[in-house]
C-alpha positions as CSV (number, residue, x, y, z in Angstrom):
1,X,-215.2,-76.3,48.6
2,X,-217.3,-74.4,51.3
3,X,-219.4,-78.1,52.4
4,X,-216.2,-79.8,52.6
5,X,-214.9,-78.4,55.3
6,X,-218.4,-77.7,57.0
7,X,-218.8,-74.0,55.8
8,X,-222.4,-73.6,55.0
9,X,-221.9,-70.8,52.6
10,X,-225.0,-68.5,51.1
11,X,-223.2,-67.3,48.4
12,X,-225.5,-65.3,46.2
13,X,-225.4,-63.5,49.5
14,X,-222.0,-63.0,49.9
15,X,-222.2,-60.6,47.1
16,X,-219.6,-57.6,48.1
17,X,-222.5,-54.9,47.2
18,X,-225.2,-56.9,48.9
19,X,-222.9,-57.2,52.2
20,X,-222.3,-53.3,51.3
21,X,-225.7,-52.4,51.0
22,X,-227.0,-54.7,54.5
23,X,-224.1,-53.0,56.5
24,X,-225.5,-49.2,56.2
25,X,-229.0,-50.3,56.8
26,X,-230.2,-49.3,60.1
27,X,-230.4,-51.7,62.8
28,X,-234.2,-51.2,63.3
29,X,-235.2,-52.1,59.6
30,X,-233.3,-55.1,59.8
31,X,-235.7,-56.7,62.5
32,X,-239.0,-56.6,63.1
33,X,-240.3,-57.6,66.4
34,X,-239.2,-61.3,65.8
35,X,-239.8,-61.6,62.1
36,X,-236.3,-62.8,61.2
37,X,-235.2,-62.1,57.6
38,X,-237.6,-59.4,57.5
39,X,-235.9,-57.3,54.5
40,X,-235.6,-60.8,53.0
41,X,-239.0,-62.0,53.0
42,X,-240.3,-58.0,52.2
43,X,-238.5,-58.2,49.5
44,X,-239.3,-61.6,48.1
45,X,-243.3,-61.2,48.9
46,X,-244.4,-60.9,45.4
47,X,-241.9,-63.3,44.4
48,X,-243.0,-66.4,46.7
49,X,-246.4,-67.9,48.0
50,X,-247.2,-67.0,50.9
51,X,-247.0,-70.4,52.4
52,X,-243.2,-70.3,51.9
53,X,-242.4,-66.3,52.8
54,X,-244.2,-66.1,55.7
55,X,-242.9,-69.8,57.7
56,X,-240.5,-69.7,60.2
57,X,-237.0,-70.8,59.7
58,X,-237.0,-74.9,59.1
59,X,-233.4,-76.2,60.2
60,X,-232.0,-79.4,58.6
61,X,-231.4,-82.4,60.9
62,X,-230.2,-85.3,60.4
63,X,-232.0,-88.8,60.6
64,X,-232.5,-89.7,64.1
65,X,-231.8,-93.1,65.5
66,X,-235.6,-94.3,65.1
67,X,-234.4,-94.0,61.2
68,X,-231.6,-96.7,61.8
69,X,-233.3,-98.8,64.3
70,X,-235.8,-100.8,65.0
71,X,-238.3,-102.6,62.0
72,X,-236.7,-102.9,58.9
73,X,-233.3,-102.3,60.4
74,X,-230.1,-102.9,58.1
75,X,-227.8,-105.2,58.6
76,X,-225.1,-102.7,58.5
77,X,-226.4,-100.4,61.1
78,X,-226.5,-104.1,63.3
79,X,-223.1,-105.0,62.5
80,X,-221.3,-101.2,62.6
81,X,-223.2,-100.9,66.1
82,X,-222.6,-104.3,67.6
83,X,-220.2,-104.6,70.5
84,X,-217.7,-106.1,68.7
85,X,-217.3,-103.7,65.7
86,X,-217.3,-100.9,68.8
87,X,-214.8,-102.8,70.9
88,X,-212.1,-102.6,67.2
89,X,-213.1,-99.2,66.8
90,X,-211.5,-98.4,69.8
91,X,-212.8,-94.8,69.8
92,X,-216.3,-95.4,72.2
93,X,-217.1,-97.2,75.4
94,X,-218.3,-100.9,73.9
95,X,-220.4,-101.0,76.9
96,X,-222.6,-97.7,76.6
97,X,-222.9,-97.8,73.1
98,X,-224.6,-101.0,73.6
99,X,-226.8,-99.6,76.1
100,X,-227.6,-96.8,74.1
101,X,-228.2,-98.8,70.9
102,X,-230.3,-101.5,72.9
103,X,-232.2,-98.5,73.8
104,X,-233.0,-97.6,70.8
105,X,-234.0,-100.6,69.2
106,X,-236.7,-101.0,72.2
107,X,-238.2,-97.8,71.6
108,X,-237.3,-94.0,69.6
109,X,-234.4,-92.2,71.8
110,X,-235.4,-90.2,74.8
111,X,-233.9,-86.9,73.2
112,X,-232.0,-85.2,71.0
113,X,-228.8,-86.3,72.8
114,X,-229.7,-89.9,72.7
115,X,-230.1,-89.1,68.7
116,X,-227.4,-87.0,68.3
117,X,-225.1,-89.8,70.3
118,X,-226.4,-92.9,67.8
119,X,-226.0,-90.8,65.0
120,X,-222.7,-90.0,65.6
121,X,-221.5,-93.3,66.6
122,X,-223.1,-95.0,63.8
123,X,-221.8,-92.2,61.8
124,X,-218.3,-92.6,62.9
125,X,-218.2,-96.4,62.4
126,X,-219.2,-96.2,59.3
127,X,-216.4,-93.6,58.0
128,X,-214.0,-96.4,60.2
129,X,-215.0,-98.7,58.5
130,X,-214.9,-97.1,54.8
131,X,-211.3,-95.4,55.7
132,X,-209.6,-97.0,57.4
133,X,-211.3,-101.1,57.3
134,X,-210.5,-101.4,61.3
135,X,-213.6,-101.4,62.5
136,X,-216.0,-103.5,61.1
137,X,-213.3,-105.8,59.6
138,X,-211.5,-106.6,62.6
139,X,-215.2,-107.3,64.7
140,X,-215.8,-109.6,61.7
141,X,-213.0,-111.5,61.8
142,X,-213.1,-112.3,65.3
């Protein structure tokens, strides 16, 4: 329920006497220097290898363009990003995406805008063309 409307939830944490508990503990004891999850990891130490308690926070991203592009490229990611299938879309400027996609074929994306841009386009051309068949379909027929 919580990941389908983008609600990352951490439920064995959202236990009412666990929230309790964390709310009357001092604000000192619930950072150290800038160990984050320091009660967390304390508590947890004889419970975990080191190697895992003691890392810093690892984020999830999602695949960057260099993972879509490039060698071994699929012909879906070649015909959702194509100018045509962008053009039907009619949600994204034909023109840049083309740039940005041409880009990215030619070498990995500059940054994490460049990623986070074909990601999203190719992303959102997909769900197009799974929901509602206007995108792809229409660029294929013409």
């Amino acid at each position: 329920m919580a990941m389908a409307h983008g609600i990352e939830g951490r439920f064995p944490f959202l236990d009412h006497r666990l929230v309790e508990f964390a709310a009357k503990l001092p604000p000192e004891m619930k950072l150290k220097g800038l160990v984050e999850k320091h009660i967390l990891r304390e508590a947890t130490k004889n419970l975990l290898p080191p190697a895992i308690g003691k890392r810093t926070k690892q984020p999830y991203r999602a695949p960057d363009s260099h993972s879509f592009s490039g060698a071994g490229e699929l012909d879906y990611v070649r015909s959702a990003m194509g100018e045509e299938a962008i053009a039907a879309g009619g949600l994204f400027n034909a023109k840049a995406v083309t740039k940005l996609y041409e880009k990215c074929q030619s070498r990995p994306a500059s940054g994490f805008r460049d990623n986070a841009a074909f990601v999203g386009v190719l992303s959102t051309q997909l769900w197009l063309q799974t929901f509602t068949g206007n995108s792809l379909r229409k660029a294929e027929a013409a």
